[in-house]
C-alpha positions as CSV (number, residue, x, y, z in Angstrom):
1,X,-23.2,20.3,-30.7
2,X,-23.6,16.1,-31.0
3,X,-24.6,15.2,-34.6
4,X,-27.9,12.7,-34.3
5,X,-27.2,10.1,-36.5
6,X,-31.0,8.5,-35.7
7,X,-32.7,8.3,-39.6
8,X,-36.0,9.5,-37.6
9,X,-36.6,12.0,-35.2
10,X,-37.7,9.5,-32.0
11,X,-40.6,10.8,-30.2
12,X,-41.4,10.7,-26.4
13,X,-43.7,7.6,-25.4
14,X,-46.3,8.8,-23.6
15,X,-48.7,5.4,-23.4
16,X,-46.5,2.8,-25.3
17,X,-45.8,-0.1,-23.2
18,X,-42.9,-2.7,-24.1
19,X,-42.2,-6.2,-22.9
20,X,-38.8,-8.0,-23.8
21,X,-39.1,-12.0,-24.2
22,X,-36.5,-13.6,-21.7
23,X,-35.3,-17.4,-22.3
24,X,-36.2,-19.6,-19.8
25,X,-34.8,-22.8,-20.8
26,X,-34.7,-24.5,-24.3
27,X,-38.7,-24.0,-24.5
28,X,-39.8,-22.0,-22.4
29,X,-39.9,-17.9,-21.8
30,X,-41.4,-15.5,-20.1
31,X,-41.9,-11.4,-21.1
32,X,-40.2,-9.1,-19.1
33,X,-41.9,-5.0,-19.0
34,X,-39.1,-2.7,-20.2
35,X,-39.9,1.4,-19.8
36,X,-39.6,2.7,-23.4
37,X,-38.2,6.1,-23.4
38,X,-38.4,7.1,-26.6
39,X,-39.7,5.6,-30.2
40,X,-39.5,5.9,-33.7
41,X,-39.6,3.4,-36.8
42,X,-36.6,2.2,-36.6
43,X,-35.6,2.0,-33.2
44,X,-36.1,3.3,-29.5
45,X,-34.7,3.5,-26.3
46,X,-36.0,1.3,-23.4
47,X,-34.7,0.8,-19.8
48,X,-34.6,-2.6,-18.0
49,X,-32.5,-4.3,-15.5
50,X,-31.8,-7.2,-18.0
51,X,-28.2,-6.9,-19.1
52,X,-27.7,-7.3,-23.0
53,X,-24.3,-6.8,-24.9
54,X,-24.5,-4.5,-27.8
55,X,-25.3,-6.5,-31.0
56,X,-27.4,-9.0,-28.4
57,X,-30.6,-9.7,-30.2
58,X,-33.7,-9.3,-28.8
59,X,-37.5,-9.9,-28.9
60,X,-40.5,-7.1,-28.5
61,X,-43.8,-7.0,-28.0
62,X,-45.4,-2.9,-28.2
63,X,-48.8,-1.9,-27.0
64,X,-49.8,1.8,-27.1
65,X,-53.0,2.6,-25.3
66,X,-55.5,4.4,-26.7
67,X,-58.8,6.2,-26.0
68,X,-60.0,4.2,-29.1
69,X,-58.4,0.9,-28.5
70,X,-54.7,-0.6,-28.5
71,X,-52.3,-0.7,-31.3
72,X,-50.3,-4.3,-30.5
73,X,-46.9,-5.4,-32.0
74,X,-46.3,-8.8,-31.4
75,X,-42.8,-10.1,-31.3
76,X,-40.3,-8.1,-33.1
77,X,-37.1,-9.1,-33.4
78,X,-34.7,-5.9,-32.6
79,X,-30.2,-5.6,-32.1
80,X,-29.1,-4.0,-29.2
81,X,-26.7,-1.2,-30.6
82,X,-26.0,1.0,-27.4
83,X,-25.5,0.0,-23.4
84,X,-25.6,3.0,-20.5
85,X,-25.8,1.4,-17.2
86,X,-27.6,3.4,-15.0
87,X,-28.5,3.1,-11.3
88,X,-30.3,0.0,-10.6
89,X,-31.7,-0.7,-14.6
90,X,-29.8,-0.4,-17.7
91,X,-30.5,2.0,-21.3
92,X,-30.4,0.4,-24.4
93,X,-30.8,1.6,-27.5
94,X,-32.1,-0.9,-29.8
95,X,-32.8,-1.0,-33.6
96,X,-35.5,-3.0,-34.8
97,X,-35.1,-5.6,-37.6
98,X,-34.9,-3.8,-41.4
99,X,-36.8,-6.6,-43.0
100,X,-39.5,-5.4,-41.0
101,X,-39.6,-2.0,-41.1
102,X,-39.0,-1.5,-44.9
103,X,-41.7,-3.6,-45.7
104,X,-44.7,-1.3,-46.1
105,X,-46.5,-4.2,-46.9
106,X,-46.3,-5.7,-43.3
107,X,-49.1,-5.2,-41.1
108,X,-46.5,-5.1,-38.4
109,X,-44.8,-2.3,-39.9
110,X,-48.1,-0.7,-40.5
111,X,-48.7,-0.8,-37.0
112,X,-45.5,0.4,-35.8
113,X,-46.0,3.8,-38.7
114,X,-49.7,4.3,-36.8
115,X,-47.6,4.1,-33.1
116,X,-44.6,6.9,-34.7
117,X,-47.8,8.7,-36.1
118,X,-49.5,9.3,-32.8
119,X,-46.5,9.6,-30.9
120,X,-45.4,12.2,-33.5
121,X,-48.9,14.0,-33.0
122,X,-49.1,13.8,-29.4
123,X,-45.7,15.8,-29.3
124,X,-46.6,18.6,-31.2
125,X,-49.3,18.8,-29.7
126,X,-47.7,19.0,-25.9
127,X,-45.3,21.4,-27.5
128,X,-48.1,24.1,-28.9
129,X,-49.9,23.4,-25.2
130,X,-46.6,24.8,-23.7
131,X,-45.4,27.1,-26.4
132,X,-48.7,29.1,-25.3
133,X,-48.7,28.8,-21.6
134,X,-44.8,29.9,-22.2
């Protein structure tokens, strides 16, 4: 069995959307939708068909849509530390900036604790629905 050395459990992204920001020249860029495929505090997993290096870093923008509203994290600044190249997109695992995320104090890390919450909710939720239709 593979040990998970994740510090969080990452949860599955059910309406979290992502957007990478791509250079364009010395001032310009654009932001690029990447699929997240998984989420947690400290990092997720997103695919794209932008290639990055491992240890390339990289900004983020996160929206999670909810019946309520959005939850919106502008711009954070995240290290690719894992490549799979896939068919036609790539996998990266990224990890987002510590400074960040151990900062309870940040109302971007606030924001990104209320997305891990829901996600976190929405999961065990989707697991009791199917533990009792099981």
């Amino acid at each position: 069995m593979k040990n998970d050395l994740r510090a969080r459990k990452r949860m599955p992204t059910a309406n979290l959307t992502s957007s990478i920001r791509v250079s364009k020249g010395l001032l310009k860029s654009i932001w690029e939708e990447a699929r997240p495929k998984d989420f947690s505090l400290f990092g997720m997993c997103l695919k794209t068909n932008r290639v990055y290096k491992p240890d390339d870093r990289i900004t983020l923008s996160l929206t999670l849509e909810l019946d309520m509203g959005t939850i919106n994290v502008e711009q954070i600044s995240a290290r690719v530390v894992r490549v799979n190249k896939l068919v036609g997109f790539y996998e990266y695992g990224i990890e987002f900036d510590k400074k960040v995320v151990e900062n309870p104090d940040n109302g971007t890390t606030l924001n990104m604790m209320r997305i891990e919450s829901f996600l976190a909710k929405q999961e065990a939720l989707s697991a009791k629905i199917s533990q009792k239709t099981a």
